[in-house]
Structure formats: structure tokens, C-alpha cells
N, C-alpha and C positions, 0 to 999 in steps of 0.2 A: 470427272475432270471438268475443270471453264479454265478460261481467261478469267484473270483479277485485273484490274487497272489501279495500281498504287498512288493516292498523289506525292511528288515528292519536293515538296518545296519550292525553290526558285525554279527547278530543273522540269522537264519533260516527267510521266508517269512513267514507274515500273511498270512493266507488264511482263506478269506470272503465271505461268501453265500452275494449274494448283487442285489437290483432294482435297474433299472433307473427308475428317475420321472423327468416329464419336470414342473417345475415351470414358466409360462408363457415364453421366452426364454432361461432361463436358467433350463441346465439337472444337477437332482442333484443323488446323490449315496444314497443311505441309505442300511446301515448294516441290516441284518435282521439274522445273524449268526456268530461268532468266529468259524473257523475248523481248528484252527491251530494244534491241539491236533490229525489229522488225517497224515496219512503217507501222501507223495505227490499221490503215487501208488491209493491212496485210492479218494484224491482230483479230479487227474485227473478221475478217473470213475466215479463219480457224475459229472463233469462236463461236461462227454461224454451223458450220462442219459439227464442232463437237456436240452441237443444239439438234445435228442430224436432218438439219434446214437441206434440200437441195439445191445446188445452184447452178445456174447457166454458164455454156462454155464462152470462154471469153471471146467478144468483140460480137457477142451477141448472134452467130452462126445457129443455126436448128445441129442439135447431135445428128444425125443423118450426114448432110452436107458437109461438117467439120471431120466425121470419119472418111468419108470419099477423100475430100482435099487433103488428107493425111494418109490415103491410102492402105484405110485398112481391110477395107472388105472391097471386093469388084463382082459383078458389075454394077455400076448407081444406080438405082430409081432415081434420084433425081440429076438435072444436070449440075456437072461439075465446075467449077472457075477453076481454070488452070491454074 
């Protein structure tokens, strides 16, 4: 599976969750999603995900710290911001 980015003319780019399939020599595309409805900012991070890229939690927190201040494990190692 990827992200395609379609251009479409006047308008903004399709953006399509999308397989390849080989049909005997020929590769063919099939749609398996519309994400045009999603920001690009939003497209490209699913597309990083499907790449199996890891990425950081948002606002830039260390995972340790963002699970404290979300409460999921007690007690911290480190300290907490309330």
C-alpha cells in the first residue's frame, strides 16, 4: 500500500490510499481509498507510517514523559509536568 498524489488540474491533488497488482505482465493500481478530505501535513504522515518510518510523539515530548503525563504507568523515573 502508499499514498499516490494525483494532480488534478485547476483544483488541489487527489490523494489516494492505493495497491499495486501485477496482472500477468501488466501492474495495475487499484484504489482502495479517497484521502483527499485530509490536510497534505496529514497525507504525508500516513505515508511516512506505511514506509514504517518511526515517528516522534507530538510536541516533541521523549515517550517516557508523554506516558507519565498521560498517566499510564506510575511511578516516573522521570519528573512529571503536571
Amino acid at each position: 500500500m502508499y499514498i499516490d498524489f494525483v494532480p488534478n488540474r485547476g483544483s488541489k491533488p487527489a490523494i489516494l490510499l492505493r495497491e499495486s497488482i501485477r496482472e500477468g505482465k501488466r501492474i495495475r493500481k487499484r484504489t482502495i481509498a479517497n484521502l483527499s478530505d485530509l490536510t497534505l501535513e496529514q497525507a504525508e504522515t500516513i505515508r511516512l507510517v506505511l514506509k514504517g518510518e518511526r515517528l516522534a510523539p507530538a510536541g516533541g515530548a521523549s515517550t517516557a514523559s508523554a506516558r507519565c503525563r498521560m498517566g499510564m504507568w506510575r511511578p516516573c523515573a522521570s519528573p512529571c509536568a503536571g
